[in-house]
C-alpha distance (Angstrom), angle and dihedral (degrees) to the residues before:
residue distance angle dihedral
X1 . . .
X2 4.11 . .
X3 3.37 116.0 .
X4 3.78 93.0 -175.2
X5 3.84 96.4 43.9
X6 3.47 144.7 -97.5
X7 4.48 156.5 -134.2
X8 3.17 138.8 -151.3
X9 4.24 103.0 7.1
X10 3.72 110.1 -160.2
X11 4.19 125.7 -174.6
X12 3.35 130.1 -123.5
X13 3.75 117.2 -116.2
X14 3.67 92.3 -126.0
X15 4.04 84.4 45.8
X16 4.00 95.5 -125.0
X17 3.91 102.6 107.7
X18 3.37 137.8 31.7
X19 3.60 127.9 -147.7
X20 4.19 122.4 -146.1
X21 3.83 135.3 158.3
X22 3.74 101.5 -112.0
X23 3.54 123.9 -140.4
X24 3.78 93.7 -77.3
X25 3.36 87.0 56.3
X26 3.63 101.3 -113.0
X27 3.58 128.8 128.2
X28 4.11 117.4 -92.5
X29 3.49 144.7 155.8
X30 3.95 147.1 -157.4
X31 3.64 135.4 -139.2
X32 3.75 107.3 -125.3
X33 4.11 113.1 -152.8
X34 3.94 114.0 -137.1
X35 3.86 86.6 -96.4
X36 3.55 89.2 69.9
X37 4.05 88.2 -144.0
X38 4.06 99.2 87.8
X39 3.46 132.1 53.2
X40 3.78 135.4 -167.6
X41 4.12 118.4 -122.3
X42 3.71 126.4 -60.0
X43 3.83 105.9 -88.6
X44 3.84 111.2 -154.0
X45 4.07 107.3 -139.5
X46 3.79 107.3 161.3
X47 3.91 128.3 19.8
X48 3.34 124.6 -123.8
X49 3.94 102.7 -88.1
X50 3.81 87.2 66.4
X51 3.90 92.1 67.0
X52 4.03 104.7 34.0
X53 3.62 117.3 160.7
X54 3.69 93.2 17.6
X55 4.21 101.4 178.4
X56 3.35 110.8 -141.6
X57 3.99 91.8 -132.1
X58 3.61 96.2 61.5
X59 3.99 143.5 23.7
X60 4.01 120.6 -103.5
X61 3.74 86.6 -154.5
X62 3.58 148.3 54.9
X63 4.53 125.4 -169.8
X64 3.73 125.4 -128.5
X65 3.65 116.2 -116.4
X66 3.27 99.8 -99.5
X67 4.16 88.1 47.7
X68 3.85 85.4 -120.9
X69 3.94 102.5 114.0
X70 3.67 141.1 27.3
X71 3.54 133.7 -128.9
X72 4.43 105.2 -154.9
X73 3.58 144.1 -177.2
X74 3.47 102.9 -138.3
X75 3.84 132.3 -170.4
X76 3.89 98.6 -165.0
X77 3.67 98.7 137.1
X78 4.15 88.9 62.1
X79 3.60 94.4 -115.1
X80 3.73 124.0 -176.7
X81 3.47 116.4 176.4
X82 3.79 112.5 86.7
X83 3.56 97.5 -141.7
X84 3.98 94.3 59.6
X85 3.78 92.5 60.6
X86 3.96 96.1 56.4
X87 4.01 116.7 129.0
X88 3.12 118.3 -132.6
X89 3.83 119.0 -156.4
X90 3.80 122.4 -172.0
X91 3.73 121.3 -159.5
X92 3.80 132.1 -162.3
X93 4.00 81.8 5.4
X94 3.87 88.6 165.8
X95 3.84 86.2 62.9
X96 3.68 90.9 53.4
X97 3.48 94.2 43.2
X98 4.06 97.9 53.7
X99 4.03 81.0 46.3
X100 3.99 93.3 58.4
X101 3.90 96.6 27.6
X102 4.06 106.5 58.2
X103 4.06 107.4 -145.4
X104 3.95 115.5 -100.5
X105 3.57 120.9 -119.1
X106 3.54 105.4 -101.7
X107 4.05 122.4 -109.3
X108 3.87 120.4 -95.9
């Protein structure tokens, strides 16, 4: 696969290529044959900037189903302090919403 190393592998969802930040730290990926022993080339798909501060304990990155599009956490702005590049992820947000929002009577 990479000769000159690589971070943060992810799968395909249809299991034939595998996505990695190379060395360079840009995102790439590698055909994988049926075999599951050879690969094709390294194809470059993102540079570098895309992937910034990539930990080495966990992916910055997740593929689209149909291996098309990227979702990223991206440090473009040159951020430094840890606590400005927390995600913040908001489940059953309609819940919460109804609970801060009281309903309207409805129009007659």
């Amino acid at each position: 696969m990479s000769t000159g190393g690589g971070k943060g592998p992810l799968w395909s969802r249809d299991g034939k290529e595998l996505f990695y930040a190379d060395a360079s730290g840009a995102l790439a990926s590698v055909r994988v044959a049926k075999d599951g022993w050879s690969t094709s080339a390294p194809t470059p798909i993102l540079p570098p900037r895309y992937l910034a501060g990539l930990a080495d304990a966990y992916r910055t990155y997740d593929v689209s189903p149909d291996g098309q599009r990227f979702l990223m956490v991206t440090n473009e702005g040159g951020v430094t302090d840890p606590d400005l590049l927390t995600l913040i992820v908001v489940q059953h947000w309609s819940e919460e919403l109804a609970h801060r929002v009281p309903a309207t009577p409805s129009a007659r």
